[in-house]
C-alpha positions in Angstrom: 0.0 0.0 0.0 0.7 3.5 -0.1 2.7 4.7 3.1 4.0 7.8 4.1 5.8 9.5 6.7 4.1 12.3 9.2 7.9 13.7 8.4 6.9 14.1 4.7 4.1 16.2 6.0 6.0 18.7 8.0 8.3 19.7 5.2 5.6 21.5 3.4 4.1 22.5 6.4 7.5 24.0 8.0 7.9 26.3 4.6 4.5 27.6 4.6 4.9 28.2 8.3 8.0 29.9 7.7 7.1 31.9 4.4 4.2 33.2 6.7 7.2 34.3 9.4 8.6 36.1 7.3 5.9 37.6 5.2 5.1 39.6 8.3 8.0 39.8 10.4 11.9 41.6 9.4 14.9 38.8 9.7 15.8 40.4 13.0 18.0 38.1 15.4 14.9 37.9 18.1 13.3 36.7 14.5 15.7 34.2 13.7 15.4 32.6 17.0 11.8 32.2 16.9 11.6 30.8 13.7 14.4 28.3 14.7 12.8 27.3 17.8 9.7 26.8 16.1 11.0 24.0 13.9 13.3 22.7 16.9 10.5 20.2 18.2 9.8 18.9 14.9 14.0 18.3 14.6 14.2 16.8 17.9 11.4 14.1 17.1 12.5 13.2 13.9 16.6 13.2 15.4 14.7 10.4 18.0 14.4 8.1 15.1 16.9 8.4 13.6 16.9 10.0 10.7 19.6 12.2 10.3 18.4 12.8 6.5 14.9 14.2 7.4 16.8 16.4 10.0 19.2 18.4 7.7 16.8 18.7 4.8 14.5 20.4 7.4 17.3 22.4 8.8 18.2 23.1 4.9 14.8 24.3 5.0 15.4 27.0 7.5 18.4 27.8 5.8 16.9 28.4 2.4 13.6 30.4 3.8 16.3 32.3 6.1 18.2 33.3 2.7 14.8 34.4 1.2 14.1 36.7 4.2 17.0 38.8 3.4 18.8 38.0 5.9 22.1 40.2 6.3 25.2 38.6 5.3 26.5 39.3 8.7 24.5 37.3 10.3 24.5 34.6 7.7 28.8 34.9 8.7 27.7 35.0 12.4 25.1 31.9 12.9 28.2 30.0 10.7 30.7 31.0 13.0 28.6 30.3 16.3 27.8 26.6 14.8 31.3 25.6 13.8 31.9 26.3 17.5 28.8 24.3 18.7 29.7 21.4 16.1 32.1 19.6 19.0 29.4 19.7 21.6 26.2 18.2 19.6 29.2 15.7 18.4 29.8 15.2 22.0 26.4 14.5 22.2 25.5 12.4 19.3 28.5 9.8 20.8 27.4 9.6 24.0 24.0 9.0 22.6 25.7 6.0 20.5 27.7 4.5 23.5 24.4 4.8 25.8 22.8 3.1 23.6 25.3 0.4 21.9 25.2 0.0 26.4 21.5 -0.6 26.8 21.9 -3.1 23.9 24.7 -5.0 25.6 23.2 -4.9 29.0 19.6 -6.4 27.4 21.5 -9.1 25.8 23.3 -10.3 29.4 20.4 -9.9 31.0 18.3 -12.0 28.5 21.3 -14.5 28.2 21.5 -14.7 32.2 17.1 -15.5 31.9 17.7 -17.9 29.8 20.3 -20.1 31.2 18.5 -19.2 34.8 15.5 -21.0 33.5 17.2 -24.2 32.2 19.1 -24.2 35.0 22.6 -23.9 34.0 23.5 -21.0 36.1 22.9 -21.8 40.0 19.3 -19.9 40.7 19.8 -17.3 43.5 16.4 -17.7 44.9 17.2 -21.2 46.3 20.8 -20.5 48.0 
């Protein structure tokens, strides 16, 4: 059947939310903010999934609408400077991320494991010492 993603829908949706932003509103920094907090929920959710795709087409997105505000090249320069510097942090974060959960899959697997051979008896049963 046909299938499709409630991530397909937002993308439309965040560009007419945005074109609406902007229509009204001047590319101010207060602005900027707004419009990226707006679409900050929907980044989150889809980051949850992973889909790491999804995430910087919508962030593209914001980008492009951003460039058809009129935004000043300054702060164009500015928001690239600030990001390079947060780059190593949401790195820092995307890792721990991985190891916590490359962790919870190693931990489910002994635990499951240690069930198993609880039940047949292999391993002594700590109920009964």
């Amino acid at each position: 059947g046909f299938q499709i993603q409630p991530s397909e829908i937002a993308k439309p949706m965040i560009i007419i939310l945005l074109a609406n932003c902007w229509e009204k509103n001047l590319p101010t920094w207060i602005n900027i903010v707004k419009s990226f907090l707006w679409i900050l929920p929907i980044l989150v959710l889809i980051f949850k999934q992973p889909d790491l795709g999804t995430v910087l087409t919508i962030f593209m997105i914001w980008l492009t609408m951003l460039i058809g505000a009129n935004v000043s090249l300054t702060k164009v320069v500015l928001m690239g400077v600030c990001s390079s510097f947060l780059m190593p942090i949401v790195w820092m974060f995307l890792s721990v991320s991985r190891i916590c959960g490359l962790l919870e899959l190693v931990l489910e697997y002994h635990l499951c494991r240690k069930r198993f051979f609880t039940r047949i008896k292999i391993f002594p049963d700590s109920r009964t010492s």
